[in-house]
N, C-alpha and C positions, 0 to 999 in steps of 0.2 A: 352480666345480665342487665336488662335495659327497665329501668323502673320511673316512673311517674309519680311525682310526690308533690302532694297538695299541701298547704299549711293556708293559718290564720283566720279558723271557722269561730266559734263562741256564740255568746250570749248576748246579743243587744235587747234594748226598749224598741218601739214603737218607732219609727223615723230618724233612728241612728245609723250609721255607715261600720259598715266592715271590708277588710281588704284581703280576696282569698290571692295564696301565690302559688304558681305551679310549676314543680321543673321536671326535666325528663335526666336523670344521670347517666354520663359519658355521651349524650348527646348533645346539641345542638339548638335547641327551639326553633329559632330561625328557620329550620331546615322542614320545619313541621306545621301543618295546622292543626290548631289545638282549637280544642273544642271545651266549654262548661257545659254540664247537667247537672241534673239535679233531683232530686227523687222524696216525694213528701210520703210520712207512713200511710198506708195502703193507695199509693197511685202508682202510677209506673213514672220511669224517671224518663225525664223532659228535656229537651233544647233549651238551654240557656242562651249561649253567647259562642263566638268563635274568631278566631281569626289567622287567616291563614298565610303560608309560608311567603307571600308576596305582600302580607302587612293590610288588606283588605277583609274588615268586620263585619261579622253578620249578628244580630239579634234577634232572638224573640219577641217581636215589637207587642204582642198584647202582654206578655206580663211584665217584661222588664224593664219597655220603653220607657227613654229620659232618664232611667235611675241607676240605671247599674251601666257598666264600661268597660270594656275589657282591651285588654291592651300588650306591648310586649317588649322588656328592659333587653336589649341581644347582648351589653356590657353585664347582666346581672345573669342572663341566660334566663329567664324566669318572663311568664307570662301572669298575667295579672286578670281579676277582675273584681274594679272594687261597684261596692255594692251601695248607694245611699237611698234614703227616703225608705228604709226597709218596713216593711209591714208584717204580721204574725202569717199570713199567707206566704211568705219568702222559705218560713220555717222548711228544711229540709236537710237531706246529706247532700254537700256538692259534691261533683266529681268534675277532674278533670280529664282528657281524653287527646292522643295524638293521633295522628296519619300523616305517615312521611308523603310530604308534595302539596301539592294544590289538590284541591275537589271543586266539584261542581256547585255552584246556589242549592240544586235539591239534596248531595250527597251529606252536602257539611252539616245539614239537621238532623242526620240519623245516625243511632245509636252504630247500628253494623258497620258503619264505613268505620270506623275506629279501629285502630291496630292496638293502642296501648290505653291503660287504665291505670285512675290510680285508687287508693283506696276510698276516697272520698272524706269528707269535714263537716262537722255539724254546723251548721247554722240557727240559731234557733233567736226567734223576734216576739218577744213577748209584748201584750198589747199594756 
């Protein structure tokens, strides 16, 4: 069975960095565009960050531009995004998100195009 697993959420101050990682087991990365979201208690969970099977990144440029980055080790198998300048507004579960292949500019920011999930990481940025 094909699983997505997230690691390295926690606790920062105010304008400290954290570095989430994600991998998909018996698969690939590479092979996939992976998606961050994110989901603050009572909003619905949002487009963070993506980047897909041909290495081409997309952001959510009003909340995340400049600050966070996301990216992808194919020798570690693990997609990455690290998070600086973090603010108490950051606070949230992140998720990570696959779809085997390419997508399109409007597909790669919605939830539905996703095939796989994983459970998600707290985040939490105290002021």
């Amino acid at each position: 069975q094909v699983h997505v697993v997230e690691s390295g959420g926690g606790s920062v101050q105010a304008g400290g960095s954290l570095r989430l990682s994600c991998t998909i087991s018996g698969r690939t990365v590479n092979d996939y565009t992976m998606g961050w979201f994110r989901q603050a208690p009572g909003s619905e969970r949002q487009f963070v960050a993506a980047i897909s099977s041909s290495a081409g990144t997309t952001y959510d440029q009003d909340s995340v531009k400049g600050r966070f980055t996301i990216s992808r080790d194919n020798a570690e198998n693990t997609v990455y995004l690290q998070m600086g300048g973090l603010k108490p507004e950051d606070t949230a579960v992140y998720y990570c998100a696959a779809k085997w292949g390419l997508m399109s500019n409007q597909l790669i920011r919605r939830e539905s195009a996703y095939q796989l999930w994983g459970r998600g990481s707290q985040v939490t940025v105290s002021s």
